[in-house]
C-alpha positions in Angstrom: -16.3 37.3 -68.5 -15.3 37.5 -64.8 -10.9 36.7 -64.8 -10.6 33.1 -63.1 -7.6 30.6 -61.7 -5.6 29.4 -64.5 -6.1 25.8 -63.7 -9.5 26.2 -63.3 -10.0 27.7 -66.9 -7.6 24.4 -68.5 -9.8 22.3 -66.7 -12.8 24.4 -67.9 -11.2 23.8 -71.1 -11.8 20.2 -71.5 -7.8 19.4 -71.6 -7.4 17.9 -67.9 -8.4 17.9 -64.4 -7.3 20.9 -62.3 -4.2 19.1 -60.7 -3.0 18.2 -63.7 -3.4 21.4 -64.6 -1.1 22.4 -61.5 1.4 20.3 -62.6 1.6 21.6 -66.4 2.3 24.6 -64.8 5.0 23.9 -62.8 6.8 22.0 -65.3 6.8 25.5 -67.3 4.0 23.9 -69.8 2.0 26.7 -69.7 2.1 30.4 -70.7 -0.7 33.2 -71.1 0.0 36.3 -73.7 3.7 35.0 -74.5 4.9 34.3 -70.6 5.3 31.4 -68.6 1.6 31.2 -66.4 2.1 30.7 -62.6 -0.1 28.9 -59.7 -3.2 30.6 -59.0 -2.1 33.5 -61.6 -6.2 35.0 -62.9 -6.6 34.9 -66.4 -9.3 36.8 -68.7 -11.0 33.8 -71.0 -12.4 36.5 -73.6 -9.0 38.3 -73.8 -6.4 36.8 -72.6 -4.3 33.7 -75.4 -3.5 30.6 -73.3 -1.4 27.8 -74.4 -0.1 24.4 -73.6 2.7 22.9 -75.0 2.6 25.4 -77.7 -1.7 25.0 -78.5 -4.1 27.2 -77.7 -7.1 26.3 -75.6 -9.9 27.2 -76.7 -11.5 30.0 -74.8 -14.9 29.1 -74.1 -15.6 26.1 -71.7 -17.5 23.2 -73.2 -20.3 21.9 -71.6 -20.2 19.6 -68.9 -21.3 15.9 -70.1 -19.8 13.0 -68.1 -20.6 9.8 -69.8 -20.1 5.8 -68.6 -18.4 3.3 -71.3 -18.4 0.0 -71.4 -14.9 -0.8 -72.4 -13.5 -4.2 -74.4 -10.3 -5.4 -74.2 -8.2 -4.7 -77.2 -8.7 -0.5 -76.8 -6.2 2.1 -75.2 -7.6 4.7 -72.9 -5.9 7.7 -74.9 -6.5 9.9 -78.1 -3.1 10.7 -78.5 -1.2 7.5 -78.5 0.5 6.9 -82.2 1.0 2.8 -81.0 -2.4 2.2 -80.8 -3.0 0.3 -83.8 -5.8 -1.2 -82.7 -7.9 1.5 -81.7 -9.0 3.7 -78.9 -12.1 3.7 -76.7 -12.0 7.4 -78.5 -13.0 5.7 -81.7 -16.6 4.4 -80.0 -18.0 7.6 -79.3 -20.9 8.5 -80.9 -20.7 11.6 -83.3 -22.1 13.9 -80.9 -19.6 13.3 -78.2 -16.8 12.5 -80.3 -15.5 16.9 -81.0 -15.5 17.4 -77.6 -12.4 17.1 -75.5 -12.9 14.1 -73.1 -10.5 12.5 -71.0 -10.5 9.3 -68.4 -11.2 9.6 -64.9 -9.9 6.7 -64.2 -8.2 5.1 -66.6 -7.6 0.5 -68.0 -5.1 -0.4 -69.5 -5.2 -2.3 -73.3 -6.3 -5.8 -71.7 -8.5 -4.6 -68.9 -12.0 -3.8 -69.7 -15.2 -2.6 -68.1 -16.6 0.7 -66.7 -14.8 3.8 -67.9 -15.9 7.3 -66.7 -15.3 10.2 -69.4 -15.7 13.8 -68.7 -15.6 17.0 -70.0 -15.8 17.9 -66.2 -12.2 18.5 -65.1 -13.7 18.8 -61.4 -15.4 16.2 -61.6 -12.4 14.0 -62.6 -10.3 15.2 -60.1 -12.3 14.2 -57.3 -12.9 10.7 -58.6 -9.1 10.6 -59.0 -8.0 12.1 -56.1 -7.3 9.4 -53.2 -8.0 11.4 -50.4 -11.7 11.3 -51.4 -11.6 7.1 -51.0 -14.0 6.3 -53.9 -14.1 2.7 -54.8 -13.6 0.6 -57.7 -14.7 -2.9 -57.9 -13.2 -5.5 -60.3 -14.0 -9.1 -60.9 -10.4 -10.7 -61.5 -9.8 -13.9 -63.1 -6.5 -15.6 -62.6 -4.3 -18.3 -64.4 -4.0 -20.6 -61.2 -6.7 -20.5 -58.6 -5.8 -18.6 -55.6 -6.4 -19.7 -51.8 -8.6 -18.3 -49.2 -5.7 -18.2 -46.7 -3.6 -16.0 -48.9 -6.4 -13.0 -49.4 -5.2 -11.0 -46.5 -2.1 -10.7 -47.6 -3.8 -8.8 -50.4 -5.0 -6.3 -48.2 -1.7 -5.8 -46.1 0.4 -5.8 -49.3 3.2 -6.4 -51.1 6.4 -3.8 -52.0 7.4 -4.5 -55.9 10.2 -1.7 -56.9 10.3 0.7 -53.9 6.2 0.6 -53.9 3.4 -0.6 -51.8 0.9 -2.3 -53.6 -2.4 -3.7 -52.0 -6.4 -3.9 -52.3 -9.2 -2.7 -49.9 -11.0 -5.9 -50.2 -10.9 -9.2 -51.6 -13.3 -12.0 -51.6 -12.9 -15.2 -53.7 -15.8 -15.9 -55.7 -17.6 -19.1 -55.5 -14.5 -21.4 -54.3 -14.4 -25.0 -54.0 -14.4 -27.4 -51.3 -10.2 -26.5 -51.6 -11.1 -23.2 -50.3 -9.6 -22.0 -53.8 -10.6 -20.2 -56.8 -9.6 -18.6 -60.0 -11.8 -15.7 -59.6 -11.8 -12.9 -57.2 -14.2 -9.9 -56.2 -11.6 -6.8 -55.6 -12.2 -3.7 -54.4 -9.9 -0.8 -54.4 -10.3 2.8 -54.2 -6.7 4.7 -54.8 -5.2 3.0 -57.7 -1.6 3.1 -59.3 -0.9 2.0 -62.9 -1.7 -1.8 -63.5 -1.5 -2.4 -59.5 -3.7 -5.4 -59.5 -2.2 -6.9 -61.8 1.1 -6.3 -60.1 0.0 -7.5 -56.7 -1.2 -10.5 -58.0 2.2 -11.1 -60.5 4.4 -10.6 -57.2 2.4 -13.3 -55.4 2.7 -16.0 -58.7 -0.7 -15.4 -59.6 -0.9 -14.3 -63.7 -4.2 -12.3 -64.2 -5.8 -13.9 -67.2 -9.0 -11.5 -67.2 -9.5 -8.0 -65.3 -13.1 -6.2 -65.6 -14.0 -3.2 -63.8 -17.6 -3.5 -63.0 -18.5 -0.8 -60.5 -17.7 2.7 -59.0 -19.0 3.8 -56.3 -22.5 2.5 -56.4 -22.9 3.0 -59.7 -22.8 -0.4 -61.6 -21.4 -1.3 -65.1 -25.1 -3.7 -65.2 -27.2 -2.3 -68.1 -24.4 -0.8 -70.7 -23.5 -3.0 -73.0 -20.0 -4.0 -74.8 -18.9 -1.2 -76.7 -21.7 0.5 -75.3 -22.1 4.4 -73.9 -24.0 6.2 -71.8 -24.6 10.0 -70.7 -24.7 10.1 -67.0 -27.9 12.6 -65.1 -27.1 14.5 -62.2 -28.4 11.4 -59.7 -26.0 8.8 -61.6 -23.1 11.1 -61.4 -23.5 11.0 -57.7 -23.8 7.3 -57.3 -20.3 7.3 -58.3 -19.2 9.1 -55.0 -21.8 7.4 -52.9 -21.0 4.1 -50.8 -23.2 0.8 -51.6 -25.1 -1.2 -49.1 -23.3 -5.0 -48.8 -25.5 -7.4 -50.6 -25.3 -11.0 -51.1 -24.8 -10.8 -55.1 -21.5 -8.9 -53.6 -19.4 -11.7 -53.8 -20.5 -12.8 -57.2 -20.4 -10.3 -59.5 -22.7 -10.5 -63.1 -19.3 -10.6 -65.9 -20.2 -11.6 -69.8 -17.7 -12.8 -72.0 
């Protein structure tokens, strides 16, 4: 086999995507034969012994399946968390997913649910993650109080909570009353910090009583049910980078209970 990128063979690997894999490295996670790996440093996947916080990684890549889940509320978006008592969206895989190494691109946290993109593609996770390629996620929100029209710029300019800026890229209120209010809210967003909707709407006196991710890109959650999970073809796959056409079901988007 042809020597290749260190990061490239842990993301190869299965373990994470390739700036994670930077980062491993720098914090001195990393070592190849017995010695601490550096950036960029070429490493032989029949010969050379790789490991990662003391494991070894396994050295022949695992195919490349990318697969769309249809999260609940209730499950934790990691395979390694011993707090979890109540599961992990891990535990729904079907047996032949379930040995190999998948990880979120994109991850929702215990109470948020909806579409979940799992990869064995550490490429491919990266540049779903990544902000600088803009791809964007679309939530239906549902609130304790119901939320006025005049306020939903103020979602888009921002709010700072604890030294950061947290905002949306769009927000539309979905079928408000003659008050020009309402408890739910079509939101878009595209770069994505740990719980920042539900932040942004906390700091504005807003509790989020529901939070459902129900499209990337243009690929819709429609058609996988609960619990459900799906292997993604080439075409889907690219959906998820590709930007949808504005329709009038926009504003309204379809959200089961």
């Amino acid at each position: 086999m042809e020597p290749v990128r260190i990061q490239k063979f842990i993301a190869d690997s299965g373990l994470c995507s390739r700036r994670a894999a930077e980062a491993l490295i720098a914090a001195g996670e990393v070592y190849v034969n017995g010695r601490a790996a550096t950036p960029g440093q070429k490493v032989d996947p029949a010969a050379d012994r790789v490991t990662v916080r003391g494991k070894p990684l396994r050295g022949v890549p695992q195919p490349k399946v990318t697969l769309a889940m249809h999260k609940p509320r209730g499950l934790v978006c990691s395979n390694s968390d011993p707090h979890a008592v109540d599961g992990t969206i891990f535990d729904l895989l079907p047996r032949e997913w379930a040995r190999l190494r998948l990880f979120c691109a994109g991850r929702l946290d215990k109470d948020s649910e909806g579409l979940l993109i799992l990869t064995t593609d550490g490429d491919l996770a990266n540049r779903l993650m990544h902000p600088s390629n803009t791809v964007v996620k679309r939530y239906y929100v549902q609130l304790e109080e119901p939320f006025p029209a005049a306020r939903l710029p103020l979602l888009v300019r921002g709010v700072k909570v604890e030294d950061e800026w947290l905002k949306v890229e769009r927000a539309n209120l979905v079928n408000p009353g003659a008050d020009k209010k309402s408890a739910a809210l079509d939101v878009h967003l595209h770069h994505g910090k740990k719980r920042e909707i539900r932040q942004l709407f906390l700091a504005l006196g807003y509790p989020v009583k529901r939070l459902r991710r129900y499209q990337i890109g243009a690929f819709p959650l429609k058609g996988i049910p609960l619990r459900g999970v799906k292997q993604l073809s080439t075409k889907e796959i690219s959906q998820l980078f590709a930007t949808p056409r504005p329709r009038a079901a926009e504003a309204t988007p379809a959200h089961e209970d």
